[in-house]
N, CA, C and O atoms as a Tinker XYZ file with bonds, in Angstrom:
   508  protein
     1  N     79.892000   97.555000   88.327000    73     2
     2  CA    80.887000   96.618000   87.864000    64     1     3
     3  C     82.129000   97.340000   87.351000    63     2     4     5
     4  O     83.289000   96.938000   87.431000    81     3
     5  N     81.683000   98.488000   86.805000    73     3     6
     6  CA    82.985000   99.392000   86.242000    64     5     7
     7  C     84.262000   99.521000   87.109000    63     6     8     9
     8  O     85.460000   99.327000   86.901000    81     7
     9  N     83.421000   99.982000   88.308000    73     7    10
    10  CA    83.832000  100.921000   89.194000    64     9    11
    11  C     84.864000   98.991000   90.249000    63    10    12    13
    12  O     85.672000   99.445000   91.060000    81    11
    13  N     84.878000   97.967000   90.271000    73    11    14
    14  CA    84.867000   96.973000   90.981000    64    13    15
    15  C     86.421000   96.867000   89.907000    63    14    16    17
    16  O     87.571000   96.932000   90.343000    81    15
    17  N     86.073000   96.715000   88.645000    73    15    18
    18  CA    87.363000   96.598000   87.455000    64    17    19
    19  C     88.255000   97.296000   88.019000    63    18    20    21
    20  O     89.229000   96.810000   88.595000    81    19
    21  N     87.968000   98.756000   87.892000    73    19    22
    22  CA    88.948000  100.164000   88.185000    64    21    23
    23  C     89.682000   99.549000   89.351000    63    22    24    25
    24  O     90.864000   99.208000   89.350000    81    23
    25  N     88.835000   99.456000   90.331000    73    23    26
    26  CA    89.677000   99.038000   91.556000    64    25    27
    27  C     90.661000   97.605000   91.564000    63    26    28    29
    28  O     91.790000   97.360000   91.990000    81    27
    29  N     90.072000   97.162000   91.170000    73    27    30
    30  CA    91.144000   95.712000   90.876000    64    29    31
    31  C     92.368000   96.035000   89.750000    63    30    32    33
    32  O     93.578000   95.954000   89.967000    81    31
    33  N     92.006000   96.248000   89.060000    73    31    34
    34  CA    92.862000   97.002000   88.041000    64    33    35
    35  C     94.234000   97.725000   88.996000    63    34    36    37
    36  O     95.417000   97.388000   89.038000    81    35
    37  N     93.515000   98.806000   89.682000    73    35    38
    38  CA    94.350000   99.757000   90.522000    64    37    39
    39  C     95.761000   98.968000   91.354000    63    38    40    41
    40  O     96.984000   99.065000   91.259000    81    39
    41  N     94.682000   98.067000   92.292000    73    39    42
    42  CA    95.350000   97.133000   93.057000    64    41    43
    43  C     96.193000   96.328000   92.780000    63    42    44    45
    44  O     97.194000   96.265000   93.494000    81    43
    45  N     96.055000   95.533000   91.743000    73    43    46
    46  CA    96.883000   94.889000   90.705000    64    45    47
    47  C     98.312000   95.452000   90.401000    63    46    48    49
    48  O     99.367000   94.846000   90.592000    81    47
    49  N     98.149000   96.854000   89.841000    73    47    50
    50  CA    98.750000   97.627000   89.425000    64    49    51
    51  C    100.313000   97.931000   90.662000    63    50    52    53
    52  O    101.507000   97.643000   90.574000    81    51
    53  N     99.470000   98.635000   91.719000    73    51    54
    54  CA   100.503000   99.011000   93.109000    64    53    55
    55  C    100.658000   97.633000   93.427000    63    54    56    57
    56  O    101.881000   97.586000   93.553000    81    55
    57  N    100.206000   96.367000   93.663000    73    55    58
    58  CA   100.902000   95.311000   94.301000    64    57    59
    59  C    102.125000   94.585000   92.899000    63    58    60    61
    60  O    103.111000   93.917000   93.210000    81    59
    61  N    101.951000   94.740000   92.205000    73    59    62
    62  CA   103.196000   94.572000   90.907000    64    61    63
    63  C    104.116000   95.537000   91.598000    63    62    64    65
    64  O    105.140000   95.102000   92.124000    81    63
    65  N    103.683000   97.432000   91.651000    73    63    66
    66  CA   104.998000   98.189000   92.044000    64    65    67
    67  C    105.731000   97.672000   93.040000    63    66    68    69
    68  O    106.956000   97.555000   93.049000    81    67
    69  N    104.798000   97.292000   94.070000    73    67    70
    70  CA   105.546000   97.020000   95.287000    64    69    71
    71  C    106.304000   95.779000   95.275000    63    70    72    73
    72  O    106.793000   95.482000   96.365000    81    71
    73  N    106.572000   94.802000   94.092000    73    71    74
    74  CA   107.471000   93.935000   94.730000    64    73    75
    75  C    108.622000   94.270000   94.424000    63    74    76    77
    76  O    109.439000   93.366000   94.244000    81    75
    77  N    109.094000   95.849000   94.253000    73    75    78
    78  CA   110.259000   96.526000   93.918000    64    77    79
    79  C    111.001000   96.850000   95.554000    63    78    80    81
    80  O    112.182000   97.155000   95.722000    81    79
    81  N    110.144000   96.718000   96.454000    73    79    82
    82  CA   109.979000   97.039000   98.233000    64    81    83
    83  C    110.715000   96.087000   98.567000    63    82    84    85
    84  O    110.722000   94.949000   98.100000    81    83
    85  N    111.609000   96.700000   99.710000    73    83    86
    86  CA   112.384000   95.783000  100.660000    64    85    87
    87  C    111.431000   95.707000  101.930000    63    86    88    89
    88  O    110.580000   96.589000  102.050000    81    87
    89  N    111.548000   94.461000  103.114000    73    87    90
    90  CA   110.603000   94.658000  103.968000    64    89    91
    91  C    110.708000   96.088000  104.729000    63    90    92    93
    92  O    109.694000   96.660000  105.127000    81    91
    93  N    111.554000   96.436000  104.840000    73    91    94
    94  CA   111.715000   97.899000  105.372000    64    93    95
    95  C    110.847000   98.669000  105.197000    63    94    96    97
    96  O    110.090000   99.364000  105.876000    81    95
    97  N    111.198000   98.311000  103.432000    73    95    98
    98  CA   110.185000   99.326000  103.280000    64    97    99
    99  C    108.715000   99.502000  102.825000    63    98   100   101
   100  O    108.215000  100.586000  102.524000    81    99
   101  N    108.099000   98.332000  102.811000    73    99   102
   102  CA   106.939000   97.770000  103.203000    64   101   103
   103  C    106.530000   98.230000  104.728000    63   102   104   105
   104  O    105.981000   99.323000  104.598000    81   103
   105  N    106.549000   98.009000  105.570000    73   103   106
   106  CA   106.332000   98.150000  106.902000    64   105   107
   107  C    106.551000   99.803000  106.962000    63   106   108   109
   108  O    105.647000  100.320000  107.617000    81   107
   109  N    107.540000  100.788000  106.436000    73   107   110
   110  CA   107.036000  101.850000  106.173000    64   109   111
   111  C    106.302000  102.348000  105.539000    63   110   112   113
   112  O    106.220000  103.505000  105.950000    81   111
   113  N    105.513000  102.164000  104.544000    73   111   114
   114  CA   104.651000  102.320000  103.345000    64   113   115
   115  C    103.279000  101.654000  104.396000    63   114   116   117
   116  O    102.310000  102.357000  104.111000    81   115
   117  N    103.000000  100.969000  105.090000    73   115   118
   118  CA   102.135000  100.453000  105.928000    64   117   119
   119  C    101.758000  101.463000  106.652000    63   118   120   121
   120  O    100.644000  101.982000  106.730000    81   119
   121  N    102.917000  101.771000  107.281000    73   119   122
   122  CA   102.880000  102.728000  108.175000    64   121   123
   123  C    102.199000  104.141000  107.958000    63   122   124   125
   124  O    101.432000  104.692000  108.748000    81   123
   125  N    102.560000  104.541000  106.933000    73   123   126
   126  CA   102.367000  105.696000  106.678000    64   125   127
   127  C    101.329000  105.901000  105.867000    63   126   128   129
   128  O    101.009000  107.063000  105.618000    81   127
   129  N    100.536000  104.705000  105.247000    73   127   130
   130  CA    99.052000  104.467000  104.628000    64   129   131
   131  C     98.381000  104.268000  105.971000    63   130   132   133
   132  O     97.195000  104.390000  105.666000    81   131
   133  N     98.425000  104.024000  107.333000    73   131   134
   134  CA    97.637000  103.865000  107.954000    64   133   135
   135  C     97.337000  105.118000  108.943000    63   134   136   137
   136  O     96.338000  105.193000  109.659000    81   135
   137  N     98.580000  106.286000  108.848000    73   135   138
   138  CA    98.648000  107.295000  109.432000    64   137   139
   139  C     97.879000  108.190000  108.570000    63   138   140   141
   140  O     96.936000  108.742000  109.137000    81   139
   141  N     98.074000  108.499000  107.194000    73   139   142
   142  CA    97.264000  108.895000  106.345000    64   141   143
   143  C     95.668000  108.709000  106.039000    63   142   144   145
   144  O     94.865000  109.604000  105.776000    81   143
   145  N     95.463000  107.519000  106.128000    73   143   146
   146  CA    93.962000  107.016000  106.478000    64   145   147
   147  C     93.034000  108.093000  107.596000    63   146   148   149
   148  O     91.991000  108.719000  107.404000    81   147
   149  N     94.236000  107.944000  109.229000    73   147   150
   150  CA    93.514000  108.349000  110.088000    64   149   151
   151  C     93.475000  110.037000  110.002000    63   150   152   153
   152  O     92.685000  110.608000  110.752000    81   151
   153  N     94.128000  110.658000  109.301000    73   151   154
   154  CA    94.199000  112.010000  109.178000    64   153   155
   155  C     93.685000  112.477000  108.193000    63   154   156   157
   156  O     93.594000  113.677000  107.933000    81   155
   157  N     93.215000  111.378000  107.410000    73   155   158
   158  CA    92.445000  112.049000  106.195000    64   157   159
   159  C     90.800000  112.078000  106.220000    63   158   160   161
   160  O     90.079000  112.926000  105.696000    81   159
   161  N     90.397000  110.891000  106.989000    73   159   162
   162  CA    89.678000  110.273000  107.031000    64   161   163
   163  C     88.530000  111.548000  107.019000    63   162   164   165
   164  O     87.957000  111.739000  105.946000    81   163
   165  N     88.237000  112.276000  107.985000    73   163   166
   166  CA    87.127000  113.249000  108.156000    64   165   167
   167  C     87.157000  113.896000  106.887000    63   166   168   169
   168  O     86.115000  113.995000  106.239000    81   167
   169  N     88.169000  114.319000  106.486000    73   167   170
   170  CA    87.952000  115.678000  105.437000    64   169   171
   171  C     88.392000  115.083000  104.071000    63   170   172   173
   172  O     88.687000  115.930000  103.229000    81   171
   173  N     88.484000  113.865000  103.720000    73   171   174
   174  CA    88.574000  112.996000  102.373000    64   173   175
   175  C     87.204000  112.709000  101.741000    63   174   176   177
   176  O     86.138000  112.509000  102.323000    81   175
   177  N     87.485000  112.735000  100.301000    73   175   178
   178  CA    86.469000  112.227000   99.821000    64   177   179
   179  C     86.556000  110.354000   99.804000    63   178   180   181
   180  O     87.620000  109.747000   99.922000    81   179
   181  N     85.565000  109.864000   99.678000    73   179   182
   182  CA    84.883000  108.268000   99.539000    64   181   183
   183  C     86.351000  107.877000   98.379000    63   182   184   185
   184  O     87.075000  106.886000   98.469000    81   183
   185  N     86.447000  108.903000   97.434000    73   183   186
   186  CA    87.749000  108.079000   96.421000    64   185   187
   187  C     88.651000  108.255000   96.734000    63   186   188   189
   188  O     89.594000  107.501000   96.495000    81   187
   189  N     88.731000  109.252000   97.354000    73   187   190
   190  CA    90.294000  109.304000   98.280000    64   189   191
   191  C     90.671000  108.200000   99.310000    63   190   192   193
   192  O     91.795000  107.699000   99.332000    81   191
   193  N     89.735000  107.871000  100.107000    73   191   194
   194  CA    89.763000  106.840000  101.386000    64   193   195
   195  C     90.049000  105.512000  100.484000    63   194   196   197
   196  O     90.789000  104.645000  100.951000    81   195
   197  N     89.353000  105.315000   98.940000    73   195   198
   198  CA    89.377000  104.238000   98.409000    64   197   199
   199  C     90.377000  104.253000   97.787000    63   198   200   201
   200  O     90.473000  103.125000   97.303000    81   199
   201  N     91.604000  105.125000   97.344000    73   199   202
   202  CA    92.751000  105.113000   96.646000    64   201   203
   203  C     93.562000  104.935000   97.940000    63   202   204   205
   204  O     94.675000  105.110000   97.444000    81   203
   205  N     93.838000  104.682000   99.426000    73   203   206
   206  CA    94.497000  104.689000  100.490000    64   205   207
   207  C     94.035000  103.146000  100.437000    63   206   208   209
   208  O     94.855000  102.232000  100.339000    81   207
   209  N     93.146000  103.016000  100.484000    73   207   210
   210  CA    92.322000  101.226000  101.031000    64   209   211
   211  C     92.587000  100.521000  100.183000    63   210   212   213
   212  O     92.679000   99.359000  100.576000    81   211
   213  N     92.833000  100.706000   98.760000    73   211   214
   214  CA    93.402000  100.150000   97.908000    64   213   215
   215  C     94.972000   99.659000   97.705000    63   214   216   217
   216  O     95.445000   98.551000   97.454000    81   215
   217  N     95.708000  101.239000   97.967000    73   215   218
   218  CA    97.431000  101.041000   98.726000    64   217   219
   219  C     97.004000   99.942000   99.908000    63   218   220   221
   220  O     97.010000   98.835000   99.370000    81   219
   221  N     96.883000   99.905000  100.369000    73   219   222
   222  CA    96.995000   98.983000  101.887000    64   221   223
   223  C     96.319000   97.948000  101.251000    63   222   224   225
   224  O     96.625000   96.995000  101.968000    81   223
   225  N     95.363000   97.366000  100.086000    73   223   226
   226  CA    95.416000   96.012000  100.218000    64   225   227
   227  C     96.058000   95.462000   99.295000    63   226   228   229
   228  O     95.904000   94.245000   99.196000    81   227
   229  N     96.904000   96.091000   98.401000    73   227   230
   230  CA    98.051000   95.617000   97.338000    64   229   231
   231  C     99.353000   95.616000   97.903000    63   230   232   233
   232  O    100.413000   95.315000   97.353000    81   231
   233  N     99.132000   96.016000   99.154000    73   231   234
   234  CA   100.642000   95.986000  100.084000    64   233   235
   235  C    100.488000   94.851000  100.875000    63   234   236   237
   236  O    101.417000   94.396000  101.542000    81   235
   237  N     98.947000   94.181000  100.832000    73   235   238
   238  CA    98.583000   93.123000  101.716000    64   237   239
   239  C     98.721000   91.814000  100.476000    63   238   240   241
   240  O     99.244000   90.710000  100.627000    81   239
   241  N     98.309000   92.167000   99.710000    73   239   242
   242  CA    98.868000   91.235000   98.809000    64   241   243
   243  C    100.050000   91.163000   98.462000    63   242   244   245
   244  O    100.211000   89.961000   98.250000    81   243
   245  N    101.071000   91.721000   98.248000    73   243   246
   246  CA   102.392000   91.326000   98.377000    64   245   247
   247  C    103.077000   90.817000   99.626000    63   246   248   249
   248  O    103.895000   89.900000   99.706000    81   247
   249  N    102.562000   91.627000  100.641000    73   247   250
   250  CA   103.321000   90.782000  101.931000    64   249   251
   251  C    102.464000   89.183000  102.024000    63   250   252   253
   252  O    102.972000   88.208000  102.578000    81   251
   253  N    101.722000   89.176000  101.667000    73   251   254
   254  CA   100.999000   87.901000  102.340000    64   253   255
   255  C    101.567000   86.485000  100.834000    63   254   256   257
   256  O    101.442000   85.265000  100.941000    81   255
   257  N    102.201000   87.315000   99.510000    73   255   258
   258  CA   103.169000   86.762000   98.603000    64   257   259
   259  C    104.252000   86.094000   99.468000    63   258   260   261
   260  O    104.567000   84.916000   99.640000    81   259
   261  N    104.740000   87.334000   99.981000    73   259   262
   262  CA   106.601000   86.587000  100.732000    64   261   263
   263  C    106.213000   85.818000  101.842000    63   262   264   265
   264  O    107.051000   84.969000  102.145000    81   263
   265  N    105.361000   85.844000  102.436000    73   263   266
   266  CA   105.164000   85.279000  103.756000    64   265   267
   267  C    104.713000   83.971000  103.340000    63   266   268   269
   268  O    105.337000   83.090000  103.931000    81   267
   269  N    103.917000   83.570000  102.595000    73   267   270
   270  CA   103.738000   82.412000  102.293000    64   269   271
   271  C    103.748000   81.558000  101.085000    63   270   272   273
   272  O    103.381000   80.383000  101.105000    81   271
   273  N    104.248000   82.276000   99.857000    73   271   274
   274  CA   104.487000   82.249000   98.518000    64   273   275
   275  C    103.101000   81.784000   97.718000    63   274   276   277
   276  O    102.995000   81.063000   96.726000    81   275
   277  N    102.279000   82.323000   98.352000    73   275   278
   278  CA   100.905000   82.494000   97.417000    64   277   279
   279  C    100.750000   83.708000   97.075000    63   278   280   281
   280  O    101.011000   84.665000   97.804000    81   279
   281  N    100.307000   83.772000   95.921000    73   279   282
   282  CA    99.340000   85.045000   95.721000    64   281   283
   283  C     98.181000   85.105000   95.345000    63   282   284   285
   284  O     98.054000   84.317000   94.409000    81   283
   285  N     96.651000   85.948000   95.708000    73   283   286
   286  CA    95.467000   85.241000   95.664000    64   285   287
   287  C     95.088000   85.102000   94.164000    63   286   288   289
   288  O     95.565000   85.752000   93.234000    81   287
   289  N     94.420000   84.417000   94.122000    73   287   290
   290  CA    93.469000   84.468000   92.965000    64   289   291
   291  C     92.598000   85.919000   92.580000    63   290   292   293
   292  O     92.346000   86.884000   93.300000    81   291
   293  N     92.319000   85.704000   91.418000    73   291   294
   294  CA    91.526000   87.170000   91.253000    64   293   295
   295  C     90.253000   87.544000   91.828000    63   294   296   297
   296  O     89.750000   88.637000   92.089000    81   295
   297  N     89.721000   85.906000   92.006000    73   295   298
   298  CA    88.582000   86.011000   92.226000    64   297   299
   299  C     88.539000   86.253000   93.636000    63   298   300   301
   300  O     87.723000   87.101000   93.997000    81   299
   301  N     89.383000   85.580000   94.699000    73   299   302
   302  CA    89.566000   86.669000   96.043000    64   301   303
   303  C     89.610000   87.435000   96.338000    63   302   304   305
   304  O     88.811000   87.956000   97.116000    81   303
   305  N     91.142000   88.195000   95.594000    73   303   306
   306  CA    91.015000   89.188000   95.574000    64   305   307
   307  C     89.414000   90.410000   95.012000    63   306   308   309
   308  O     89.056000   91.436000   95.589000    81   307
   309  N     88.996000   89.980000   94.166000    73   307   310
   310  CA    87.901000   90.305000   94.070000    64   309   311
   311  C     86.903000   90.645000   94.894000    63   310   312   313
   312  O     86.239000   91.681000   94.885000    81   311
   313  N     86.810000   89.461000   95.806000    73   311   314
   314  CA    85.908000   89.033000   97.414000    64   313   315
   315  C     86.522000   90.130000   98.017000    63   314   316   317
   316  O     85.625000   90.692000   98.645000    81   315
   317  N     87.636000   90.776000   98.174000    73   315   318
   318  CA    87.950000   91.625000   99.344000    64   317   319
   319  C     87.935000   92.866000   99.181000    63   318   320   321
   320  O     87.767000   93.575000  100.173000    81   319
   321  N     88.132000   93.537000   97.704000    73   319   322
   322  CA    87.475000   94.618000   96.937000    64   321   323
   323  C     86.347000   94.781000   97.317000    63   322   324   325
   324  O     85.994000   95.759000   97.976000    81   323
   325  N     85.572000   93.810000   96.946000    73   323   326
   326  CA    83.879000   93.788000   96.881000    64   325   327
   327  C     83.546000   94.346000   98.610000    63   326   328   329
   328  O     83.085000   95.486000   98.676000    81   327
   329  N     83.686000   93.857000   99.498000    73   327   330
   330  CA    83.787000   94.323000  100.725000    64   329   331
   331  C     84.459000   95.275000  101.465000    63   330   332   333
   332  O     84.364000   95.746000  102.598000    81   331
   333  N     85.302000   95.452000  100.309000    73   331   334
   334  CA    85.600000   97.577000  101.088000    64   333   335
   335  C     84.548000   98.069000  100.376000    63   334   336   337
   336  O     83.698000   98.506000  101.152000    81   335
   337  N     84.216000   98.194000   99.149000    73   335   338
   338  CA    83.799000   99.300000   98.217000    64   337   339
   339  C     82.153000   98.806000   99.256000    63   338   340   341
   340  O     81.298000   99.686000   99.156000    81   339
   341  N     81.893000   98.079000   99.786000    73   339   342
   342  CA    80.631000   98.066000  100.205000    64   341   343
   343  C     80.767000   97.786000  101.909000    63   342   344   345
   344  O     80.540000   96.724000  102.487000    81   343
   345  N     81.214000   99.095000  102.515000    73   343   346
   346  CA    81.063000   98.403000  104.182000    64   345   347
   347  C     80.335000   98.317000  104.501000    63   346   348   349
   348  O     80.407000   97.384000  105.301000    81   347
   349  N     79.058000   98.840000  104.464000    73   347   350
   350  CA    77.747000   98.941000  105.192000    64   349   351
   351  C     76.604000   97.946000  104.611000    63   350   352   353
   352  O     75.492000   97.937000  105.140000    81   351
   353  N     77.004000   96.848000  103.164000    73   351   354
   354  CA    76.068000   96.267000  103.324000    64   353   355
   355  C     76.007000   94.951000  103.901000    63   354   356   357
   356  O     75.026000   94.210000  103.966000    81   355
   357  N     77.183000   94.755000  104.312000    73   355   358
   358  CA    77.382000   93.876000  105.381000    64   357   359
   359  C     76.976000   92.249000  104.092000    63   358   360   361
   360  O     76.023000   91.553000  103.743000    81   359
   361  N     78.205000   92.378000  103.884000    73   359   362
   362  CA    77.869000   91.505000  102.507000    64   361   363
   363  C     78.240000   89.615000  102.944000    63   362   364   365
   364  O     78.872000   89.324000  103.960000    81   363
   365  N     77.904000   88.949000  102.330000    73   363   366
   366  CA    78.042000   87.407000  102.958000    64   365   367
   367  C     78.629000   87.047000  101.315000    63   366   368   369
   368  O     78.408000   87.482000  100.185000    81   367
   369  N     79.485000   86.009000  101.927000    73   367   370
   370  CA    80.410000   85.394000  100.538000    64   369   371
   371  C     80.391000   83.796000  100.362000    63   370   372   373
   372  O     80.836000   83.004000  101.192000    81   371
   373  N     79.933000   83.540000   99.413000    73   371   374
   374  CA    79.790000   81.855000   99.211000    64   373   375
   375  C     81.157000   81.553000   98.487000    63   374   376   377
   376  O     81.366000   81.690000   97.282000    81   375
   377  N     82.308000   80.992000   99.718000    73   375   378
   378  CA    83.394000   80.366000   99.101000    64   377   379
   379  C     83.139000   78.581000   99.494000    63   378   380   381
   380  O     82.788000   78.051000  100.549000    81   379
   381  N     83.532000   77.910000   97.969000    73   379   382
   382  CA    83.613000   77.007000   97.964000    64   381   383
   383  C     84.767000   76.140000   98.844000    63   382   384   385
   384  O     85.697000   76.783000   99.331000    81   383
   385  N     84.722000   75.109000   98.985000    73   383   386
   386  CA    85.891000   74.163000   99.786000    64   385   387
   387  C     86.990000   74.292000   98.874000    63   386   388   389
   388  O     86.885000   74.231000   97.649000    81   387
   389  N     88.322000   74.520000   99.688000    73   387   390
   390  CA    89.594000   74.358000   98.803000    64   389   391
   391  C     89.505000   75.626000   97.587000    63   390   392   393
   392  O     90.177000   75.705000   96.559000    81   391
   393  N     88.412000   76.593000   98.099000    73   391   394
   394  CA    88.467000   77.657000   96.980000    64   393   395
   395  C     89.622000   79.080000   97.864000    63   394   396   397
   396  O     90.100000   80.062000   97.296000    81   395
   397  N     89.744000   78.775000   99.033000    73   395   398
   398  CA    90.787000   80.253000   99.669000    64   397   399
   399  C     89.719000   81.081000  100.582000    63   398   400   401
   400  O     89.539000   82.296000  100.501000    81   399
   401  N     89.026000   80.162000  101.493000    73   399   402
   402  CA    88.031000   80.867000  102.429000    64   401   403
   403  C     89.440000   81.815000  103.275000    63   402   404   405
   404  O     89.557000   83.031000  103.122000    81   403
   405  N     90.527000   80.877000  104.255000    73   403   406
   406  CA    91.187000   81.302000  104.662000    64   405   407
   407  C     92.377000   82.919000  103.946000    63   406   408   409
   408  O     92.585000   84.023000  104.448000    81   407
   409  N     92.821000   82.361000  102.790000    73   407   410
   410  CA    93.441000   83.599000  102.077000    64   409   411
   411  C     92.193000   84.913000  102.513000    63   410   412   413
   412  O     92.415000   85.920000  103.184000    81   411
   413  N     90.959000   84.514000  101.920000    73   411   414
   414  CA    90.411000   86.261000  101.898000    64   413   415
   415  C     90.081000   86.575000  103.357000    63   414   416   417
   416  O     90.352000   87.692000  103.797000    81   415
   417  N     89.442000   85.538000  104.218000    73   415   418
   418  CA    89.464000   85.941000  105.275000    64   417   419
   419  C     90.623000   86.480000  105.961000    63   418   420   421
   420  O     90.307000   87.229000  106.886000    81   419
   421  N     91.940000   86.317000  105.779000    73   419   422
   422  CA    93.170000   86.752000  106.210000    64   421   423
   423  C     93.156000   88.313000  105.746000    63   422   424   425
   424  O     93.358000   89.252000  106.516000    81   423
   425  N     92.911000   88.416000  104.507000    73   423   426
   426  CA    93.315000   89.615000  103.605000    64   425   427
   427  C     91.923000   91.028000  104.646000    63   426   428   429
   428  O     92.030000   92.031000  105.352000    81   427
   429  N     90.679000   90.063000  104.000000    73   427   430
   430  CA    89.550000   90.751000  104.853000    64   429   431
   431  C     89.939000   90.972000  106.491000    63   430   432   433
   432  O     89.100000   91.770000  106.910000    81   431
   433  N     90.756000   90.640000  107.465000    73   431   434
   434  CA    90.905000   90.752000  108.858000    64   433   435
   435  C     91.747000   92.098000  108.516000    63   434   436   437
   436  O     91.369000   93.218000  108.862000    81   435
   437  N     92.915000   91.845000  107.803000    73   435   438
   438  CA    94.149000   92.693000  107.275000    64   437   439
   439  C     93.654000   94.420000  107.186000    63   438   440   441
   440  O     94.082000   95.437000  107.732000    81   439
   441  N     92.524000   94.140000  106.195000    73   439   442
   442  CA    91.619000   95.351000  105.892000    64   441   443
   443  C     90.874000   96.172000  107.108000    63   442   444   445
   444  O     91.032000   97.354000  107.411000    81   443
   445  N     90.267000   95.477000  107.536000    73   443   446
   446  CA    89.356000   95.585000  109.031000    64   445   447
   447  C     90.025000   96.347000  109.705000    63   446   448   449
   448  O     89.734000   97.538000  109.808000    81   447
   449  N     91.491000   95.565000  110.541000    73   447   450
   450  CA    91.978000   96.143000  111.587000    64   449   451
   451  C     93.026000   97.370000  110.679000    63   450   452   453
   452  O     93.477000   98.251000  111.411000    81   451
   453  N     93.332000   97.442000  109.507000    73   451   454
   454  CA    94.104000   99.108000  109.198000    64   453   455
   455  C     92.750000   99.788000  109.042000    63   454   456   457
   456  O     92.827000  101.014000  109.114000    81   455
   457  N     91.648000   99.344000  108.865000    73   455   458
   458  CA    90.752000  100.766000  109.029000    64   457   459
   459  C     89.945000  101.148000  110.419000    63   458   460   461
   460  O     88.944000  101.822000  110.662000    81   459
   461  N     91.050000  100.242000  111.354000    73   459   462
   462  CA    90.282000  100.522000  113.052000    64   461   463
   463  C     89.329000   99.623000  113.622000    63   462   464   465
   464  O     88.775000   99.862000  114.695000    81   463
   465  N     89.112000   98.562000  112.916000    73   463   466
   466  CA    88.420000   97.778000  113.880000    64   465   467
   467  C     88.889000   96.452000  114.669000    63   466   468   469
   468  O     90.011000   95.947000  114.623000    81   467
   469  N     88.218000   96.184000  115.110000    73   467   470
   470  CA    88.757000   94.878000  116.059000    64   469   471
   471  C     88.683000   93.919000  115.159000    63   470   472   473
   472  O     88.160000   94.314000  114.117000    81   471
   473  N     88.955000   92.980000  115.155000    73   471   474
   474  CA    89.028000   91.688000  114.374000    64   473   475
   475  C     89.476000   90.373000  115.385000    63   474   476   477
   476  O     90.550000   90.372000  115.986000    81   475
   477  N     88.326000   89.079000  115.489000    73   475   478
   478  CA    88.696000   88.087000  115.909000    64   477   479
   479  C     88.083000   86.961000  114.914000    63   478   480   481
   480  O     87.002000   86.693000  114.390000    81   479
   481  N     89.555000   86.402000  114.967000    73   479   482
   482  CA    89.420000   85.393000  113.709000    64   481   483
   483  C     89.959000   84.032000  114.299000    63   482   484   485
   484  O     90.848000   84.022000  115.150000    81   483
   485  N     89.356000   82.842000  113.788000    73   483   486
   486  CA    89.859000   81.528000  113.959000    64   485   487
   487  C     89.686000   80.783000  112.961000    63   486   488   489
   488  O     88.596000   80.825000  112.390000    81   487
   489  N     90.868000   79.785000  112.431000    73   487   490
   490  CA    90.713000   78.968000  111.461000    64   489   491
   491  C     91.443000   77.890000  111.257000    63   490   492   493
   492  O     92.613000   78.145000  111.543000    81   491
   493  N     91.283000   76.654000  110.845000    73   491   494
   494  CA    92.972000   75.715000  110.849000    64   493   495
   495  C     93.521000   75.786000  110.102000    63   494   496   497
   496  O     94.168000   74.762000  109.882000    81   495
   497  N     93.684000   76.653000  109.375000    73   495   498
   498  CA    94.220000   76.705000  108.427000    64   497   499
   499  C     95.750000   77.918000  108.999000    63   498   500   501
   500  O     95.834000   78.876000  109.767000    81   499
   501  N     96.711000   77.172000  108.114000    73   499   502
   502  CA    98.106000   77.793000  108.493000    64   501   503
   503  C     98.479000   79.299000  107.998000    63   502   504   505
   504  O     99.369000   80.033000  108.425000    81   503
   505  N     97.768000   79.476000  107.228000    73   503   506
   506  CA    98.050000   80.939000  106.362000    64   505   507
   507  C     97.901000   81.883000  107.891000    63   506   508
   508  O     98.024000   83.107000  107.876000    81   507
């Protein structure tokens, strides 16, 4: 649980810095967290990969701010923490109706495909 705080905490933290970012320079800061990822990736430690995965989802929370003038709840955000810090246990999430299935699933696709995977998603929802 410590370790779930720290990270939210963290995230919190860089998505506040970043609404100092022009889109410019967002989309560079993207850029260059996702180039970093792939070059670090072999020879990084687990907190290193998680201080990069963390940049990239407080940059996902601010862009997904301007784009649609939400910003998630904590407790989403939470949901999408909880599922980096744990890829392999292949975790299942009980979101309620009208609780932001769509927001984390957006955020969670967001995550997926900057760390290389495929992602196919469908939903009616407009986000």
């Amino acid at each position: 649980m410590d370790k779930l705080y720290y990270l939210f905490a963290a995230t919190m933290e860089k998505a506040h810095a970043y609404r100092e970012l022009n889109i410019n320079e967002i989309t560079e800061k993207a850029i260059a967290l996702k180039h970093k990822r792939a070059t670090t990736l072999k020879k990084a430690t687990k907190e290193e990969i998680e201080n990069v995965d963390i940049d990239y989802i407080a940059l996902t929370l601010e862009t997904l701010y301007r784009s649609t003038n939400m910003f998630p709840r904590d407790t989403q955000i939470l949901g999408v923490l909880l599922s980096t810090i744990n890829p392999d246990n292949h975790l299942i999430e009980e979101i309620a109706t009208g609780q932001g299935k769509s927001i984390v699933s957006a955020l969670h696709a967001a995550y997926l495909c900057f760390t290389g995977q495929t992602v196919d998603m469908t939903t009616s929802s407009q986000i």
